[in-house]
OpenMM code with the backbone's topology and positions (N, CA, C; nanometers):
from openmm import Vec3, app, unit

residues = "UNK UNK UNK UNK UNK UNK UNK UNK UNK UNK UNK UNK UNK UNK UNK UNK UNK UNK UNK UNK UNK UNK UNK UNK UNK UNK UNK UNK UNK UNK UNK UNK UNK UNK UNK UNK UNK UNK UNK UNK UNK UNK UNK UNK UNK UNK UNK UNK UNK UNK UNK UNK UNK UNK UNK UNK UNK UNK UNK UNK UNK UNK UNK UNK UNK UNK UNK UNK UNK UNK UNK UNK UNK UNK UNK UNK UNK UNK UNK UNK UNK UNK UNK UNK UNK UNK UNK UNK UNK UNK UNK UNK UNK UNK UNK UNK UNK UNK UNK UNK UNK UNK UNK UNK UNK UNK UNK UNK UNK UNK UNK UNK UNK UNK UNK UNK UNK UNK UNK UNK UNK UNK UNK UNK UNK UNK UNK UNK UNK UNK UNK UNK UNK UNK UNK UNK UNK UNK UNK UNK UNK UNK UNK UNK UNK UNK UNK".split()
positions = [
    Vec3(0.0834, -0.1156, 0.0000),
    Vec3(0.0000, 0.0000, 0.0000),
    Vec3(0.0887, 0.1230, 0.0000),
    Vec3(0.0799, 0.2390, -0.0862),
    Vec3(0.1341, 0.3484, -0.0473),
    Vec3(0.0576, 0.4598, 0.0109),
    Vec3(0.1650, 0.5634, 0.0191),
    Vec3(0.0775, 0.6944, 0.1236),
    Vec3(0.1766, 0.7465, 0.0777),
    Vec3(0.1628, 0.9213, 0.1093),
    Vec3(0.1865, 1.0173, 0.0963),
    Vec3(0.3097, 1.0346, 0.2422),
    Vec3(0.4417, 1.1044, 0.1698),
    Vec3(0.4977, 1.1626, 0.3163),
    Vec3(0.5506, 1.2755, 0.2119),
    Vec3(0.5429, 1.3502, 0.3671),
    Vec3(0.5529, 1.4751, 0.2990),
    Vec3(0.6376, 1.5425, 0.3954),
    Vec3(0.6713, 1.7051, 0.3691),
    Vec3(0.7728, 1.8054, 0.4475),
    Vec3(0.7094, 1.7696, 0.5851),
    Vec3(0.5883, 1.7970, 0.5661),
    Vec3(0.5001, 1.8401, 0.7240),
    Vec3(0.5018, 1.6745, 0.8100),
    Vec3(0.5845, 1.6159, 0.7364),
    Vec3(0.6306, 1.5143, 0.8710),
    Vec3(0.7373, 1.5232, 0.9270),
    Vec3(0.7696, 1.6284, 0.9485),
    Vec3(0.8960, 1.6515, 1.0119),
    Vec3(0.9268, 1.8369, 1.0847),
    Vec3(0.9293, 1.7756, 1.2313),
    Vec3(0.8474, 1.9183, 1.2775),
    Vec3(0.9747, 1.9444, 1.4064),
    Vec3(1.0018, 2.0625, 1.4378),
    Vec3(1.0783, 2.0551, 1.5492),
    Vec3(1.1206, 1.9669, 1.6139),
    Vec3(1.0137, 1.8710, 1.6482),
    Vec3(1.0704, 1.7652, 1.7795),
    Vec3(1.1116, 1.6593, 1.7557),
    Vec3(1.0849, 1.6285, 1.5719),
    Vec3(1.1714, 1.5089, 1.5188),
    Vec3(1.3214, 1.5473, 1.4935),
    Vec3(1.3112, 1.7123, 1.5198),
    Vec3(1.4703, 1.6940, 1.5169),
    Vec3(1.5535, 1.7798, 1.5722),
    Vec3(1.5246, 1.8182, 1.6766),
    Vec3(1.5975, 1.8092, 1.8439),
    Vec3(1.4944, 1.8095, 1.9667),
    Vec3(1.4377, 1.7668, 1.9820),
    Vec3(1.3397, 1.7166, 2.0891),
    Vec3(1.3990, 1.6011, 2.2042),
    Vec3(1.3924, 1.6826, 2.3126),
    Vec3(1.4020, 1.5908, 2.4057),
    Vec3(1.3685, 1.4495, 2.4586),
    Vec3(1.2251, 1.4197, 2.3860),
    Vec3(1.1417, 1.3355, 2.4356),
    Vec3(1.2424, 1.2192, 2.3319),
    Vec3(1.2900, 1.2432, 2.1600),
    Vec3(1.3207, 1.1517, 2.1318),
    Vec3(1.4904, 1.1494, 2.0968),
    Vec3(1.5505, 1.2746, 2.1474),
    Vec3(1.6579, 1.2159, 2.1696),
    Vec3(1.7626, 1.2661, 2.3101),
    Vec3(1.8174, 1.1972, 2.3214),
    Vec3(1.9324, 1.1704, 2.4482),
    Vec3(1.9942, 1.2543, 2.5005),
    Vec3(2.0320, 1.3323, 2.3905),
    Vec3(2.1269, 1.4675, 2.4720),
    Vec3(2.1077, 1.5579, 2.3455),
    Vec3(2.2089, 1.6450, 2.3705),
    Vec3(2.2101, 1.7914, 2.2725),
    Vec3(2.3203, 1.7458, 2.1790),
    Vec3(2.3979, 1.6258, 2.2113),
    Vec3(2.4853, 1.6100, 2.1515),
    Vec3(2.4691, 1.5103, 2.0259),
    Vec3(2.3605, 1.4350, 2.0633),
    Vec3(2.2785, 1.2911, 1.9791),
    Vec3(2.2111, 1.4398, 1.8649),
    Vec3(2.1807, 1.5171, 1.9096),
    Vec3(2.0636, 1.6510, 1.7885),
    Vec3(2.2448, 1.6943, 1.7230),
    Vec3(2.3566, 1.7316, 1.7812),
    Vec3(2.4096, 1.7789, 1.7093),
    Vec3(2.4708, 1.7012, 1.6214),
    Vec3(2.4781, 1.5590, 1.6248),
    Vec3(2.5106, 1.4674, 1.5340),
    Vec3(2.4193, 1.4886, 1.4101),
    Vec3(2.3032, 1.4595, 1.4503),
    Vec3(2.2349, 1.4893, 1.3417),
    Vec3(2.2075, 1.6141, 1.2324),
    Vec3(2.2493, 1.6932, 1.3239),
    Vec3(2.2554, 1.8053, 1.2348),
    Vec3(2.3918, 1.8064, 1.2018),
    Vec3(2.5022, 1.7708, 1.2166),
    Vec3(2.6209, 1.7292, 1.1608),
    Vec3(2.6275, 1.6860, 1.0396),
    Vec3(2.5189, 1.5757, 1.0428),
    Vec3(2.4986, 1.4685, 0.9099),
    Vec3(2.3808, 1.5526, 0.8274),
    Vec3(2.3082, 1.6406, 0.8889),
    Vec3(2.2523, 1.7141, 0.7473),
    Vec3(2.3384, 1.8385, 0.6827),
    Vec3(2.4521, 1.8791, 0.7607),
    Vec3(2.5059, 1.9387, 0.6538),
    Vec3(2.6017, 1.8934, 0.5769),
    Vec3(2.6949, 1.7259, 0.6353),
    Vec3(2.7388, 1.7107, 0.4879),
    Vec3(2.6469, 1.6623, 0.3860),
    Vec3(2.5344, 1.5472, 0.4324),
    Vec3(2.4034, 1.5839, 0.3540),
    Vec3(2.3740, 1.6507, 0.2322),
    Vec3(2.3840, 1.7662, 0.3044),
    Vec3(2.3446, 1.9065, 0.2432),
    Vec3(2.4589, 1.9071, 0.1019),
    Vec3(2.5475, 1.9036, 0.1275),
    Vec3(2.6871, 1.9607, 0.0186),
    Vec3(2.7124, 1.8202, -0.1097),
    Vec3(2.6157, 1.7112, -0.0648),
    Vec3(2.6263, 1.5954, -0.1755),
    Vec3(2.4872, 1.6503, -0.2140),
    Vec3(2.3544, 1.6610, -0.1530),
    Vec3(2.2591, 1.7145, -0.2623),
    Vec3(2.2864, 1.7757, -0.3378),
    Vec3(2.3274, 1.9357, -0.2993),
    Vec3(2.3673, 2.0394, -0.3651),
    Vec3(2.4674, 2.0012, -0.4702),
    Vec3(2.5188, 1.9125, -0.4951),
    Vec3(2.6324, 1.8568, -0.6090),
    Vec3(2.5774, 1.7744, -0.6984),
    Vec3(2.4633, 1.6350, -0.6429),
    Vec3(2.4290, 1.5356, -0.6958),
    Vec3(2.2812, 1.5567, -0.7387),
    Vec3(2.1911, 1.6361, -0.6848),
    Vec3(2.0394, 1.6233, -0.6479),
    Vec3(1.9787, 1.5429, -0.5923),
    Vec3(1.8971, 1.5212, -0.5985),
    Vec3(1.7833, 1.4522, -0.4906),
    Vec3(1.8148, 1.3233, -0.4257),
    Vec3(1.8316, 1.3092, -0.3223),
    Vec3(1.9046, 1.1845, -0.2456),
    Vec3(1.7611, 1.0313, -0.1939),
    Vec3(1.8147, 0.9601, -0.2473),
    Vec3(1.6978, 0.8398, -0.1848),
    Vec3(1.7261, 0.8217, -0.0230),
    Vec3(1.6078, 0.7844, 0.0704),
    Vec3(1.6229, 0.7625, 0.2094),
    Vec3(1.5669, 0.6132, 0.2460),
    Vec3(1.5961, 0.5898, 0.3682),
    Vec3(1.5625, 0.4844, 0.4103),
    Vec3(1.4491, 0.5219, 0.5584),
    Vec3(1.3343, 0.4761, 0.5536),
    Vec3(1.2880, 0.5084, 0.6789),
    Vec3(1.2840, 0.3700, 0.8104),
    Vec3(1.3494, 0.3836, 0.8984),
    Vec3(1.3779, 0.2541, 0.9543),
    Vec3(1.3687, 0.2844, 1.0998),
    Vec3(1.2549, 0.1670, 1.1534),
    Vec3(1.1699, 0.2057, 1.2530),
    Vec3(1.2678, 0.2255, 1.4091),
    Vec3(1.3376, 0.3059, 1.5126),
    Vec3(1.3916, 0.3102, 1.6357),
    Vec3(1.3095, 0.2241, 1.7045),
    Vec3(1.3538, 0.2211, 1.8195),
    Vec3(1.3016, 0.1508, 1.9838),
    Vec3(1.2501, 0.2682, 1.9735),
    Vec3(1.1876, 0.3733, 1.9956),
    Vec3(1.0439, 0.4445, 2.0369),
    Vec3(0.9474, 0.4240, 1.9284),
    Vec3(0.9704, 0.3046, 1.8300),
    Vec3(0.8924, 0.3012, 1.7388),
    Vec3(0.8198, 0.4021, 1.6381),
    Vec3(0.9376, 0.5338, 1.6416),
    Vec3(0.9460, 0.6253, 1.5410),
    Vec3(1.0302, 0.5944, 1.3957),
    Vec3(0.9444, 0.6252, 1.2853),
    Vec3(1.0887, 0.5994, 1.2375),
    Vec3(1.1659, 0.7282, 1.1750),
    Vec3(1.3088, 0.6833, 1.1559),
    Vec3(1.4379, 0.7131, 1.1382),
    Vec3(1.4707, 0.7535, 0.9766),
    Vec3(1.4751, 0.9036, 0.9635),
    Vec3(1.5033, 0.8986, 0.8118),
    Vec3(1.6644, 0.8887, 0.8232),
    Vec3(1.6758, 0.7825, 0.7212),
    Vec3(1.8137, 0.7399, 0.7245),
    Vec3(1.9354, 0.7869, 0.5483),
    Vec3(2.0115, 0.8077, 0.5622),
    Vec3(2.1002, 0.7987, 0.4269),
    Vec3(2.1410, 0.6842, 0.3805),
    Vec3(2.1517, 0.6134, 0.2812),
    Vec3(2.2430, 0.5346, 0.1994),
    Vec3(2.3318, 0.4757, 0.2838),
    Vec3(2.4189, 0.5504, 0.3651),
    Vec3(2.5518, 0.4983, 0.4487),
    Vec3(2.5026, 0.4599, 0.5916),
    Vec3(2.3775, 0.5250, 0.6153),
    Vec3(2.2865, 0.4879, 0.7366),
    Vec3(2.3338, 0.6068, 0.8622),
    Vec3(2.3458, 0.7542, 0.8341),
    Vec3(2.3218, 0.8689, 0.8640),
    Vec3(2.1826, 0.8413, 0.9318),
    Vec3(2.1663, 0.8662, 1.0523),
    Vec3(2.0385, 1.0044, 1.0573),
    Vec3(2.0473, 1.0917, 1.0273),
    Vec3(1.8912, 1.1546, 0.9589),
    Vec3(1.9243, 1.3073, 0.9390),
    Vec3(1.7874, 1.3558, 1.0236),
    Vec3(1.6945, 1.2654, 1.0840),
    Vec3(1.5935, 1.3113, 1.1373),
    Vec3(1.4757, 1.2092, 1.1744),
    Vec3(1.3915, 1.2513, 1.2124),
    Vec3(1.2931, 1.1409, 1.2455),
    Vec3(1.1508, 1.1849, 1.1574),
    Vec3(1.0405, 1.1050, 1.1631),
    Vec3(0.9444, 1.1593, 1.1139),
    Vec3(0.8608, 1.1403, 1.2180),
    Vec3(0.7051, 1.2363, 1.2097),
    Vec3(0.6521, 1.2770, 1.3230),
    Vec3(0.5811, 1.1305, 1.3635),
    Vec3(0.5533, 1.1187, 1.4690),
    Vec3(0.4445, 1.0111, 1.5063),
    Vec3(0.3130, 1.0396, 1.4615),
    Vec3(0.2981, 1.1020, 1.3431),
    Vec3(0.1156, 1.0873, 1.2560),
    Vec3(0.2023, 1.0141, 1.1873),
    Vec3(0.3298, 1.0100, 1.1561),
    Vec3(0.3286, 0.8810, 1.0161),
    Vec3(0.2857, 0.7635, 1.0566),
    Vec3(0.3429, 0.7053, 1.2183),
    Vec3(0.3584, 0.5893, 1.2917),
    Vec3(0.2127, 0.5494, 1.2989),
    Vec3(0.1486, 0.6692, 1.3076),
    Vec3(0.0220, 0.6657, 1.4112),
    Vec3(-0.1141, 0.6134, 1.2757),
    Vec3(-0.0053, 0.7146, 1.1507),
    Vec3(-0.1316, 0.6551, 0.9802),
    Vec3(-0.1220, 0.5388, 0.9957),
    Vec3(0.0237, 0.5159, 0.9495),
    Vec3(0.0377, 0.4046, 0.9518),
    Vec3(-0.0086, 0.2400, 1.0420),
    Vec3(-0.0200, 0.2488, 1.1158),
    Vec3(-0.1439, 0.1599, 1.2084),
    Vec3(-0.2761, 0.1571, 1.1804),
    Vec3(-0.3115, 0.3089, 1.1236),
    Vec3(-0.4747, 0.3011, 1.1033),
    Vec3(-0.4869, 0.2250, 0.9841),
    Vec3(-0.3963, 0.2731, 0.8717),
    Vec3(-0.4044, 0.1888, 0.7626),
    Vec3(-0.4166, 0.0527, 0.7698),
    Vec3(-0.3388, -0.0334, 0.8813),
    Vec3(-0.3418, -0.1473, 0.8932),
    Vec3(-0.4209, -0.2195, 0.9444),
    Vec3(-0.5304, -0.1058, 0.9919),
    Vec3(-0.6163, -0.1819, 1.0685),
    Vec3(-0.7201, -0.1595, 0.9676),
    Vec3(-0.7683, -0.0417, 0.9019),
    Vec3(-0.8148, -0.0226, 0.7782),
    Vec3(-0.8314, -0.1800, 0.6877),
    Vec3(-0.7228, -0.2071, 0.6238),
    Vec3(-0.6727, -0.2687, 0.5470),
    Vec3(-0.7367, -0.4382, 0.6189),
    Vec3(-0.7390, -0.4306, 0.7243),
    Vec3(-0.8005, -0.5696, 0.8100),
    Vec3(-0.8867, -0.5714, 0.8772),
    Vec3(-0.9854, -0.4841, 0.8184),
    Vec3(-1.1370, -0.4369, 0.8141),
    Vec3(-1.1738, -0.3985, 1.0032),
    Vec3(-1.1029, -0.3246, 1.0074),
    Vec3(-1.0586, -0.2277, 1.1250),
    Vec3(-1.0796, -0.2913, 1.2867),
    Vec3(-0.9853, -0.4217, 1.2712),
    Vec3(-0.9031, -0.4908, 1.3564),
    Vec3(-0.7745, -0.4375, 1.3524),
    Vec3(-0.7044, -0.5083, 1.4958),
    Vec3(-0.5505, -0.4526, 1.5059),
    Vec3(-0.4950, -0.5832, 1.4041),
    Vec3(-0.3707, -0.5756, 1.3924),
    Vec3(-0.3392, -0.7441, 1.3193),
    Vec3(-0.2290, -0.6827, 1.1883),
    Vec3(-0.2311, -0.6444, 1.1152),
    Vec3(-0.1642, -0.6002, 1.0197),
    Vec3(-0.0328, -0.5095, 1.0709),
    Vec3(0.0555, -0.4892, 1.0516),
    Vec3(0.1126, -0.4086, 1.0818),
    Vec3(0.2445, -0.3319, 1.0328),
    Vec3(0.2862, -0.2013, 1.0685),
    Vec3(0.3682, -0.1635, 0.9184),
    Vec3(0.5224, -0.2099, 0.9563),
    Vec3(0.6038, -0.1937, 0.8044),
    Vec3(0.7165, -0.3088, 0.8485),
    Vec3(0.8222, -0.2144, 0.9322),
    Vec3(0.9024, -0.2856, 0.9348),
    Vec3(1.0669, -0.2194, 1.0114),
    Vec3(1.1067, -0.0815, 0.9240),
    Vec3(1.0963, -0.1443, 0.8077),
    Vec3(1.1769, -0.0461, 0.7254),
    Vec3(1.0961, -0.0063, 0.5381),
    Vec3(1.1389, 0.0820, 0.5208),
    Vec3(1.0080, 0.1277, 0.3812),
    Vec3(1.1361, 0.2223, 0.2990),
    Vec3(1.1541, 0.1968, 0.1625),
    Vec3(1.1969, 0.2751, 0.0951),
    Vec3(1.0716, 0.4213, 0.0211),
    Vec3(1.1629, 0.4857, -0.0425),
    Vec3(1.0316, 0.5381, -0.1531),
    Vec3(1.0426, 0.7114, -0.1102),
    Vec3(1.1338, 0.7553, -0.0182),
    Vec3(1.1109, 0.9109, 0.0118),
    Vec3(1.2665, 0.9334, -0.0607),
    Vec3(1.1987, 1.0813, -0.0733),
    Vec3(1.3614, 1.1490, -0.1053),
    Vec3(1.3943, 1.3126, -0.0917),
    Vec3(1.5106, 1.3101, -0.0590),
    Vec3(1.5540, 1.4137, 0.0249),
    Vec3(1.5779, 1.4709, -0.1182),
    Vec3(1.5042, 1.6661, -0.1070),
    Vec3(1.4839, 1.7345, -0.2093),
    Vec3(1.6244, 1.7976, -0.1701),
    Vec3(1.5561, 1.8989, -0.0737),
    Vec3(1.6750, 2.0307, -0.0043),
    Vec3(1.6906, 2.0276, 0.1212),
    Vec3(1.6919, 2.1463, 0.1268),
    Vec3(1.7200, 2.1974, 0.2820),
    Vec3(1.6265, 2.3216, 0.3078),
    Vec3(1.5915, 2.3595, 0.3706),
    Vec3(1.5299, 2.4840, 0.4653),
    Vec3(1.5444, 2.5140, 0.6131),
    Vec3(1.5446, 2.6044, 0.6885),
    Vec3(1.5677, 2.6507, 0.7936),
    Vec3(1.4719, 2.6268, 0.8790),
    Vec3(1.4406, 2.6277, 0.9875),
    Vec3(1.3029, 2.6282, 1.0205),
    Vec3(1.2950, 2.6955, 1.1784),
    Vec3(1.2288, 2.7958, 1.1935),
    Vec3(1.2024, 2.8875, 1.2834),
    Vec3(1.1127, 2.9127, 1.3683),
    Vec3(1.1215, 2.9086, 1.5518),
    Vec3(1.0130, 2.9018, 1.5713),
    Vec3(1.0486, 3.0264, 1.6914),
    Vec3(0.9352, 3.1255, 1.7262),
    Vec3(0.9525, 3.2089, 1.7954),
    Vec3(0.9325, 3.1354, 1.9865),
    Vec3(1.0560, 3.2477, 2.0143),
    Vec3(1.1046, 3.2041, 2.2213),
    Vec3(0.9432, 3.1980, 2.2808),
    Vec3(0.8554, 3.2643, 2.1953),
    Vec3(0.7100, 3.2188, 2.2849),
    Vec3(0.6634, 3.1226, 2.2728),
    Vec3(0.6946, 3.0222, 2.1851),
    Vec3(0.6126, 2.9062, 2.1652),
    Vec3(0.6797, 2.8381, 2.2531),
    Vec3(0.4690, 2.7206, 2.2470),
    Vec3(0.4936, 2.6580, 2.3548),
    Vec3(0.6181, 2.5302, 2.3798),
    Vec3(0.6664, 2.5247, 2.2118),
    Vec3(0.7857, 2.4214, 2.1744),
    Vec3(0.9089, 2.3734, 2.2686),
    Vec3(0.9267, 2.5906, 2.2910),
    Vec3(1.0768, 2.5614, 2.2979),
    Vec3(1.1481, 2.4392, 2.3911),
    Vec3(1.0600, 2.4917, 2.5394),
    Vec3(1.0963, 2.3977, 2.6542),
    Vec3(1.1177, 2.2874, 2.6215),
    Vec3(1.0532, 2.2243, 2.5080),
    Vec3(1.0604, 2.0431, 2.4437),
    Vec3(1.2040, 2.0035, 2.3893),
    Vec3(1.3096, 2.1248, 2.3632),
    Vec3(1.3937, 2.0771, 2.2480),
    Vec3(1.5187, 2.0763, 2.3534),
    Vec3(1.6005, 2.0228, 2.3355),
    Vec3(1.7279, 2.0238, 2.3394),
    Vec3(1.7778, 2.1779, 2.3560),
    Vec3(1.9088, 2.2449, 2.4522),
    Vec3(1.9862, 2.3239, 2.3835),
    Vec3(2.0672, 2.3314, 2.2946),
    Vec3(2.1414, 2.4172, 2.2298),
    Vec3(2.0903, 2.5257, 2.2202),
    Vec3(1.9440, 2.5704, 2.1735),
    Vec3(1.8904, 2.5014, 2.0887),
    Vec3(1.7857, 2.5170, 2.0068),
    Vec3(1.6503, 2.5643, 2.0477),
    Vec3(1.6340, 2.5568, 2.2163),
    Vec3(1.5172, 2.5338, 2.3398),
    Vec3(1.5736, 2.7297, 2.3035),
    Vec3(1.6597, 2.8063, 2.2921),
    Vec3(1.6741, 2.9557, 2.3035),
    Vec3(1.6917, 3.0327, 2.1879),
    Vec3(1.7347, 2.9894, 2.0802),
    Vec3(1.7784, 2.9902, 1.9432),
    Vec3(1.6098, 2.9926, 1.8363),
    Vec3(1.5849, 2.9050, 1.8481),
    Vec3(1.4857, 2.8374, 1.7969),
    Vec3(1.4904, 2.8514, 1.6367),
    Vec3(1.6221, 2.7991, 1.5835),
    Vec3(1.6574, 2.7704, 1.4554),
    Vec3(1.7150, 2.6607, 1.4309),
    Vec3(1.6606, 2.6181, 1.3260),
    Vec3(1.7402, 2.4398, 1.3080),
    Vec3(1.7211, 2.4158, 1.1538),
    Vec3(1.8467, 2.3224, 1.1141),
    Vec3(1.8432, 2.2857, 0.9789),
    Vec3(1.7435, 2.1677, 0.9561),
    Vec3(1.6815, 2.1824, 0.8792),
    Vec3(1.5588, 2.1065, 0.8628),
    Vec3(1.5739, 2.0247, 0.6795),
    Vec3(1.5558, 1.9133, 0.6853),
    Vec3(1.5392, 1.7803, 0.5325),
    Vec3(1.4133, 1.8065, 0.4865),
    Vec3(1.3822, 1.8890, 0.3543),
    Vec3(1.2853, 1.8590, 0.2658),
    Vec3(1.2761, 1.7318, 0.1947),
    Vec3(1.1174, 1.6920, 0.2356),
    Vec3(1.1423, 1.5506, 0.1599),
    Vec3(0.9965, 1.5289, 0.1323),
    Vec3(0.9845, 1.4505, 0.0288),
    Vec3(0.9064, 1.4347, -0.0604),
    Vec3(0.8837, 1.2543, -0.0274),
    Vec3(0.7839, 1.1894, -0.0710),
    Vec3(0.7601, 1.0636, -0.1170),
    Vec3(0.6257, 1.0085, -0.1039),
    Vec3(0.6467, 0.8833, -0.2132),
    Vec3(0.5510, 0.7227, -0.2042),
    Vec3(0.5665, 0.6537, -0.2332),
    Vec3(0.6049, 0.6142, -0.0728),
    Vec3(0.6753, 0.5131, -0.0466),
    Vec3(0.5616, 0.3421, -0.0688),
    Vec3(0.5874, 0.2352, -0.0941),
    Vec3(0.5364, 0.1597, -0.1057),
    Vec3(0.5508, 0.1234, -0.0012),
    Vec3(0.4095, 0.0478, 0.1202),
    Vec3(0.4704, -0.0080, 0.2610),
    Vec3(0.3496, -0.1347, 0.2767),
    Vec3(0.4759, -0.2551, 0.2835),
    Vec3(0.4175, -0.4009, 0.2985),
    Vec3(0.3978, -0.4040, 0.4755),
    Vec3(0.2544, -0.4524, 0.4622),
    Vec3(0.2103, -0.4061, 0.5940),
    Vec3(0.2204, -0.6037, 0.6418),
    Vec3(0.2193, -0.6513, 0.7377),
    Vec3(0.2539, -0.7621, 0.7881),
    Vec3(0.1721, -0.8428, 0.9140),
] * unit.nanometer
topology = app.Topology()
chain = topology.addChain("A")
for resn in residues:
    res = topology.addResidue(resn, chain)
    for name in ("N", "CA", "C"):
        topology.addAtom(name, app.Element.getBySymbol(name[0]), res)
């Protein structure tokens, strides 16, 4: 079955948020890996990803070499279940796999959120005062064998 993923799965807290990662230092990795990321798009164009499910049962947009560059929000996790229950005439039982090809990393954009929102407290520093972060445009449809 496919679905739609889109930019708007990927929101502040998939990518420095406290709740899903460890320290400030686990967010600065990742933003590490989106800017060399960044300098092979900008050379090659549009990069294929891997989405591959963590232990919080989020999943993991991954690179080729197996980079994080971010997570996607829990409405993907969360479609994704309905679909499966959808799909098995809306019983639990079906369920989506580990891992799904089919997205791809366009660009890059910035993404900005003002010191009043209710966000900040959620993220990691610096970013919890800053409230600027490099953010993965990404596009896809993805095909996902549900199980």
């Amino acid at each position: 079955m496919g679905f739609a993923v889109q930019r708007s799965h990927i929101d502040f807290n998939c990518l420095a948020g406290q709740a899903l990662y460890g320290s400030e230092e686990d967010v600065e990795t990742v933003q590490n890996s989106l800017r060399t990321v960044a300098a092979r798009v900008a050379e090659t164009g549009p990069m294929d990803l891997i989405a591959s499910k963590n232990n919080k049962g989020l999943y993991e947009l991954r690179t080729d070499d197996g980079n994080v560059i971010s997570m996607l929000s829990k409405k993907v996790t969360d479609s994704l279940f309905a679909i499966g229950k959808r799909l098995n005439n809306d019983s639990p039982g079906l369920y989506p796999p580990r891992t799904f090809k089919g997205i791809k990393l366009m660009d890059f954009c910035t993404m900005v959120v003002g010191e009043d929102a209710s966000i900040c407290h959620m993220l990691h520093s610096p970013w919890d005062d800053q409230g600027i972060i490099l953010a993965p445009r990404i596009i896809g449809y993805p095909w996902v064998n549900f199980n």
